[in-house]
C-alpha positions as a printed NumPy array, in Angstrom:
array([[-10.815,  94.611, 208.388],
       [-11.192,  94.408, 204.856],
       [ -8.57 ,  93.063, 202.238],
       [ -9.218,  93.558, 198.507],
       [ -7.383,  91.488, 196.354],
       [ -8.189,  92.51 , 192.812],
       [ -6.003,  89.916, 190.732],
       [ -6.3  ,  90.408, 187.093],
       [ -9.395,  92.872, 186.95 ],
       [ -8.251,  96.712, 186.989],
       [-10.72 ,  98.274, 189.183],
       [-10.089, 102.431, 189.144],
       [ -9.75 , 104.843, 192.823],
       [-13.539, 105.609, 192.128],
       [-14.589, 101.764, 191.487],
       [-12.612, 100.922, 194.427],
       [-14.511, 103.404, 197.112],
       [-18.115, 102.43 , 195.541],
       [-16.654,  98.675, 196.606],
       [-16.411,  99.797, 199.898],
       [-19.968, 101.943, 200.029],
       [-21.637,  98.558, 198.761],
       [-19.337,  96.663, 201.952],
       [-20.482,  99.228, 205.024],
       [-23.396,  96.663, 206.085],
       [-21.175,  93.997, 206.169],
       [-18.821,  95.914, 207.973],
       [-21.306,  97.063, 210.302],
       [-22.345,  93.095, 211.132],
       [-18.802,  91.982, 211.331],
       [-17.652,  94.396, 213.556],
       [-20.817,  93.374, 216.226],
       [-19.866,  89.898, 215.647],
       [-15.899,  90.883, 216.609],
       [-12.464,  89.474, 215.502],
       [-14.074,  90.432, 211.852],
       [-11.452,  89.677, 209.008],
       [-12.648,  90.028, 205.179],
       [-10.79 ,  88.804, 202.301],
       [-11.998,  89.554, 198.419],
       [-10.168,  88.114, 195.463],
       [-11.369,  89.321, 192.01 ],
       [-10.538,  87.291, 188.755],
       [-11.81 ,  87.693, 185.339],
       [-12.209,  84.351, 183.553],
       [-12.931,  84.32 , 180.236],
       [-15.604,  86.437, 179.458],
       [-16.897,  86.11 , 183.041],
       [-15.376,  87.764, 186.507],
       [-15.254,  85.387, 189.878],
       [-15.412,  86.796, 193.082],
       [-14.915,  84.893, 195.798],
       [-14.327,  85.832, 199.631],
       [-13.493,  84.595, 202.802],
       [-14.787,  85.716, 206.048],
       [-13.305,  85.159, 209.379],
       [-15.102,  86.248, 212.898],
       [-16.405,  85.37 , 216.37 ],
       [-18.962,  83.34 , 215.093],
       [-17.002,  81.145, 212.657],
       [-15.739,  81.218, 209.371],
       [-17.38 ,  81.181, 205.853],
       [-16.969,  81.525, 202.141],
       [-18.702,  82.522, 199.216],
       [-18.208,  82.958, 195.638],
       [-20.067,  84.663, 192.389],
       [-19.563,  84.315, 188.863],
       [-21.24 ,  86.669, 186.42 ],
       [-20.467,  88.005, 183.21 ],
       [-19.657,  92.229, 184.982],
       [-17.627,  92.763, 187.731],
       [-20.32 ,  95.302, 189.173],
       [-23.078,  92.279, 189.263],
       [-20.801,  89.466, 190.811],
       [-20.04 ,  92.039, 193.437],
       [-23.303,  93.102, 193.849],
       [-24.487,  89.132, 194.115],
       [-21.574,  88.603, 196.823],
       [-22.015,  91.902, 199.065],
       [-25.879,  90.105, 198.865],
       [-24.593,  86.877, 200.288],
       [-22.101,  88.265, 202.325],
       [-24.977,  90.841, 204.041],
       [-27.532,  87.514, 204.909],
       [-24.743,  85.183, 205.767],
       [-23.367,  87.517, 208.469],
       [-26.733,  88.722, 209.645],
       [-27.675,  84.8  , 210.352],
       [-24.414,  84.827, 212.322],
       [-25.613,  87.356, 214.216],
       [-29.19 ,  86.854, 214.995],
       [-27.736,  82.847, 216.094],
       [-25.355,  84.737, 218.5  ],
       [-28.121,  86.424, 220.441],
       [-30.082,  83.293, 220.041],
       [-27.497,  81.754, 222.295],
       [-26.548,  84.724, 224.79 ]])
Protein backbone atom coordinates (compact mmCIF):
# COMPACT_ATOMS: atom_id res chain seq x y z
CA UNK A 1 0.00 0.00 0.00
CA UNK A 2 1.00 3.31 -0.86
CA UNK A 3 0.20 6.63 1.10
CA UNK A 4 1.02 10.00 -0.51
CA UNK A 5 1.20 12.73 1.68
CA UNK A 6 1.79 15.83 -0.39
CA UNK A 7 2.00 18.63 2.43
CA UNK A 8 2.53 22.00 1.04
CA UNK A 9 3.48 21.10 -2.69
CA UNK A 10 0.27 21.05 -5.08
CA UNK A 11 0.89 18.15 -7.22
CA UNK A 12 -2.11 18.01 -10.17
CA UNK A 13 -4.43 14.37 -11.05
CA UNK A 14 -1.83 13.95 -13.96
CA UNK A 15 1.42 14.61 -11.65
CA UNK A 16 -0.10 12.39 -9.19
CA UNK A 17 -0.56 9.09 -11.62
CA UNK A 18 3.10 9.72 -13.25
CA UNK A 19 4.05 9.40 -9.20
CA UNK A 20 2.64 6.21 -9.21
CA UNK A 21 4.10 4.95 -12.89
CA UNK A 22 7.65 6.01 -11.44
CA UNK A 23 6.47 3.72 -7.91
CA UNK A 24 5.31 0.25 -9.89
CA UNK A 25 8.96 -1.34 -9.26
CA UNK A 26 8.82 -0.60 -5.87
CA UNK A 27 5.53 -1.86 -5.65
CA UNK A 28 6.39 -4.86 -7.44
CA UNK A 29 9.46 -5.60 -4.69
CA UNK A 30 7.33 -4.75 -1.76
CA UNK A 31 4.61 -6.77 -2.52
CA UNK A 32 7.25 -10.10 -2.89
CA UNK A 33 8.71 -9.00 0.27
CA UNK A 34 4.86 -8.94 1.95
CA UNK A 35 3.21 -6.84 4.76
CA UNK A 36 4.49 -3.85 2.26
CA UNK A 37 3.37 -0.35 3.69
CA UNK A 38 4.73 2.97 1.87
CA UNK A 39 4.49 6.34 3.24
CA UNK A 40 5.62 9.67 1.08
CA UNK A 41 5.55 13.12 2.58
CA UNK A 42 6.33 16.01 0.16
CA UNK A 43 7.44 19.53 1.50
CA UNK A 44 8.76 22.43 -0.32
CA UNK A 45 11.38 24.32 1.70
CA UNK A 46 12.51 27.31 0.56
CA UNK A 47 13.45 27.17 -2.80
CA UNK A 48 14.06 23.41 -2.46
CA UNK A 49 11.31 20.35 -2.12
CA UNK A 50 12.09 17.35 0.60
CA UNK A 51 10.83 14.11 0.12
CA UNK A 52 11.14 11.80 2.53
CA UNK A 53 9.48 8.20 2.99
CA UNK A 54 9.06 5.48 5.16
CA UNK A 55 8.85 1.93 4.28
CA UNK A 56 7.48 -0.83 6.31
CA UNK A 57 7.65 -4.78 5.23
CA UNK A 58 8.62 -8.38 5.98
CA UNK A 59 12.05 -7.67 5.86
CA UNK A 60 12.25 -4.63 8.15
CA UNK A 61 11.76 -1.14 8.06
CA UNK A 62 13.65 1.80 6.36
CA UNK A 63 13.73 5.44 5.48
CA UNK A 64 14.96 7.70 3.04
CA UNK A 65 14.91 11.23 2.16
CA UNK A 66 15.86 13.71 -0.98
CA UNK A 67 16.26 17.26 -1.22
CA UNK A 68 16.55 18.95 -4.59
CA UNK A 69 15.68 22.13 -5.94
CA UNK A 70 12.20 20.29 -8.43
CA UNK A 71 9.84 18.15 -7.08
CA UNK A 72 10.17 15.83 -10.29
CA UNK A 73 14.13 15.26 -9.43
CA UNK A 74 13.80 14.62 -5.56
CA UNK A 75 11.22 12.09 -6.57
CA UNK A 76 13.05 10.73 -9.17
CA UNK A 77 16.33 10.49 -6.63
CA UNK A 78 13.93 8.72 -3.95
CA UNK A 79 11.91 6.17 -6.30
CA UNK A 80 16.04 5.48 -7.11
CA UNK A 81 16.75 4.73 -3.50
CA UNK A 82 13.64 3.33 -2.73
CA UNK A 83 14.04 0.69 -6.00
CA UNK A 84 17.90 -0.55 -4.61
CA UNK A 85 16.99 -0.43 -0.99
CA UNK A 86 14.06 -2.85 -1.45
CA UNK A 87 15.76 -4.98 -4.04
CA UNK A 88 18.75 -5.58 -1.31
CA UNK A 89 15.86 -6.60 0.96
CA UNK A 90 14.96 -8.95 -1.29
CA UNK A 91 17.92 -10.62 -2.73
CA UNK A 92 19.03 -10.95 1.51
CA UNK A 93 15.63 -12.78 1.91
CA UNK A 94 16.45 -15.52 -0.55
CA UNK A 95 19.93 -15.40 0.73
CA UNK A 96 18.47 -16.74 3.93
CA UNK A 97 15.53 -19.13 2.67
Amino acid sequence: MIKLDSGNVLLKPSHRKQLMAWLRRSLRFGQRLGDFVLNISMKRVGRAYQVSAQVHDRAGDFACRVKQSDWRHAMRDLVRKLSTQLHMQHVKQLAVA
